[in-house]
C-alpha positions in Angstrom: 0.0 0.0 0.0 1.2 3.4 -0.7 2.3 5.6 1.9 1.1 8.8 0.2 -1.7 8.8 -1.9 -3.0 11.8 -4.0 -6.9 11.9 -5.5 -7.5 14.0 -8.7 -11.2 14.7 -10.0 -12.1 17.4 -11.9 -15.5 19.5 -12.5 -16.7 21.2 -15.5 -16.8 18.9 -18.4 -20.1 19.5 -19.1 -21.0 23.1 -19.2 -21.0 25.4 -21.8 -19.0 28.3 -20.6 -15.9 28.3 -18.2 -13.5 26.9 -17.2 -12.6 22.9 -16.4 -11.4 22.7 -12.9 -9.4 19.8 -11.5 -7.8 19.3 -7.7 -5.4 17.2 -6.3 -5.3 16.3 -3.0 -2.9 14.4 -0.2 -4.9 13.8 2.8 -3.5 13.2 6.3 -4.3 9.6 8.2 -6.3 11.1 10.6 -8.6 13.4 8.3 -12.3 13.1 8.9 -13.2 10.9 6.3 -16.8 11.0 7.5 -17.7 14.5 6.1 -16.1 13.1 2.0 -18.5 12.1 -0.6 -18.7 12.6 -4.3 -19.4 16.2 -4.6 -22.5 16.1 -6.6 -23.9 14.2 -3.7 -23.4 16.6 -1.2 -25.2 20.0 -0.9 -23.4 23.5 -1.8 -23.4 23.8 1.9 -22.0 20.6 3.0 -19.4 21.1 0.0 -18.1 24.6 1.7 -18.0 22.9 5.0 -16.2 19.9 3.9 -13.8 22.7 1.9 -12.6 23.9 5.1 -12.3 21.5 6.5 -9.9 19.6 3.9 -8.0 23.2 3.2 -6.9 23.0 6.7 -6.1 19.6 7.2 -4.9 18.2 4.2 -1.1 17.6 3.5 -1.3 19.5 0.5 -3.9 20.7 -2.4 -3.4 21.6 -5.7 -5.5 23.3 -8.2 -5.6 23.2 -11.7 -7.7 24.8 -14.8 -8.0 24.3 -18.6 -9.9 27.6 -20.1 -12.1 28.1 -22.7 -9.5 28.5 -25.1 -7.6 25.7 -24.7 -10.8 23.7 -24.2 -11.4 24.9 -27.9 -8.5 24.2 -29.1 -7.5 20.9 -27.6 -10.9 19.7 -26.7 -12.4 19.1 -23.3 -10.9 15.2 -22.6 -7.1 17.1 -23.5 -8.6 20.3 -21.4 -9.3 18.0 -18.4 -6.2 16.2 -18.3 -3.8 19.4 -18.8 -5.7 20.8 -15.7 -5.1 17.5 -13.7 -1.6 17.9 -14.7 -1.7 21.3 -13.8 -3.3 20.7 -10.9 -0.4 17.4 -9.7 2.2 20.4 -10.5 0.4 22.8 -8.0 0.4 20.3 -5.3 4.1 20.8 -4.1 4.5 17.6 -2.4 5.5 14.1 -4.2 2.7 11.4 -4.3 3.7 7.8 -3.6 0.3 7.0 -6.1 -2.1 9.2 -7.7 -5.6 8.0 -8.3 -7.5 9.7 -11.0 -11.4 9.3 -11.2 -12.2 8.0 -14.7 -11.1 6.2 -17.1 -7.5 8.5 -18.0 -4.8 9.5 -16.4 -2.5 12.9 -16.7 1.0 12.9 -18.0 3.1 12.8 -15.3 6.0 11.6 -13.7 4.3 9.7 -10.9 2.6 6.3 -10.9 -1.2 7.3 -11.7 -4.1 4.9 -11.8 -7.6 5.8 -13.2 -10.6 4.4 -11.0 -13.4 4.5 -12.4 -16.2 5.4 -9.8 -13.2 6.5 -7.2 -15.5 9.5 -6.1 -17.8 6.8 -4.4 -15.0 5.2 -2.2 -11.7 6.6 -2.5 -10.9 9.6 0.4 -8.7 11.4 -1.6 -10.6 11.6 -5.0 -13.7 12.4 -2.9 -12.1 15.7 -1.4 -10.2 16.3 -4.6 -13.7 16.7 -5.9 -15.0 18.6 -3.3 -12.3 21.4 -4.2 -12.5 21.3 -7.7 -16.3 21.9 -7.6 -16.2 24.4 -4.9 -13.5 26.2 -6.6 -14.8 26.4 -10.2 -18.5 27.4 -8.9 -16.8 30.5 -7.1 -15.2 31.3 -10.3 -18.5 31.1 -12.2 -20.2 33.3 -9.1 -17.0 35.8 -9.8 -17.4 36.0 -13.3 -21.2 36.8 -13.1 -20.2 40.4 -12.0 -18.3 41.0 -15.2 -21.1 39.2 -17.5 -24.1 40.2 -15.2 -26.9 39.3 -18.0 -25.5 35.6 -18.2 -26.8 35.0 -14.2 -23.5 32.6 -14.3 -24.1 32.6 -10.4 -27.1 30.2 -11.0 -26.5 27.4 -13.7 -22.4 27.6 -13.3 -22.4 27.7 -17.0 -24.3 24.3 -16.7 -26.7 23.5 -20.1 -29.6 24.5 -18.1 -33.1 26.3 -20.0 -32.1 29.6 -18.7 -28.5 29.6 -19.5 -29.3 28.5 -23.3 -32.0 30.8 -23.4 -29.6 33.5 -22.5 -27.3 33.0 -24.8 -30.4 33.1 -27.7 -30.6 35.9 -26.0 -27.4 37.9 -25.5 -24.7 35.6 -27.7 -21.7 33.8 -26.4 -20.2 35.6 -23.4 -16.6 36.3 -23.1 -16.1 32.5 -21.2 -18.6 30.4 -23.7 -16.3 27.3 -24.8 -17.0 28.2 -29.1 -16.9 24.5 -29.8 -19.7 23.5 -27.6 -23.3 23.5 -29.0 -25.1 26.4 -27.2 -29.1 26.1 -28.8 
């Protein structure tokens, strides 16, 4: 068994606008393993507790983003696993294993393994996606100030009615990934 273990998940694959987020996280032996879950299980409430929490307790935390650009560019698959790179790079520790939710690992230097599912029962992937959601949907709250019309603060840039209907509306904003289809 490894003696320390890093989780990567990401969030933002699916929206239209934004950025993809990804986290990387080293937890101690004694963290509260109690308060983790897959992140679209728990509340937006429980998430920012359990974000705390994990920011003050883990061994270290990394975080890593692919933007709109590059998501155009290189697509979001390439997007998601440049931000889990980015994110491994961020982490400034050295991971006995990483384990990557999914079905693909980052390039890296250290021994990765994807587990598909690992947000269900693996510690570290469950707070590594606790960060990467809670991160990207402050970004999205942010960015609603500069792009106000877009009400980014409620859908996240998700595919939601009102979020298409806004960009009938208004156009693509100034974060709307160009190769995703909007209508």
């Amino acid at each position: 068994m490894p003696e320390i273990v890093c989780g990567i998940d990401e969030a933002g694959r699916g929206p239209l606008a934004g950025p993809v987020t990804a986290a990387a996280v080293i937890l101690p032996p004694d963290f509260p393993k109690e308060i983790l879950d897959d992140s679209k299980k728990l509340s937006p409430k429980q998430r920012e507790k359990a974000e705390v929490i994990i920011l003050s307790k883990a061994v270290a935390v990394g975080v890593g983003w692919a933007w709109p650009m590059e998501i155009d560019r290189i697509n979001i698959h390439n997007a998601t696993l440049l931000a889990m790179k980015r994110a491994l790079l961020c982490l400034g520790a050295t991971p006995d294993m990483v384990y990557v939710d999914g079905k693909f690992v980052p390039c890296t230097c250290f021994p990765c393994e994807a587990v598909i599912k690992g947000d269900t029962f693996i510690p570290e992937i469950q707070a590594a996606s606790i960060i990467a959601k809670t991160a990207r949907d402050r970004f999205m709250t942010r960015y609603a100030r500069i792009e106000p019309q877009y009400s980014f603060e409620k859908h996240k840039g998700y595919p939601s009615k009102l979020h298409r209907e806004l960009v009938m509306k208004y156009g693509p904003s100034g974060i709307h990934r160009m190769t995703f289809r909007m209508g």
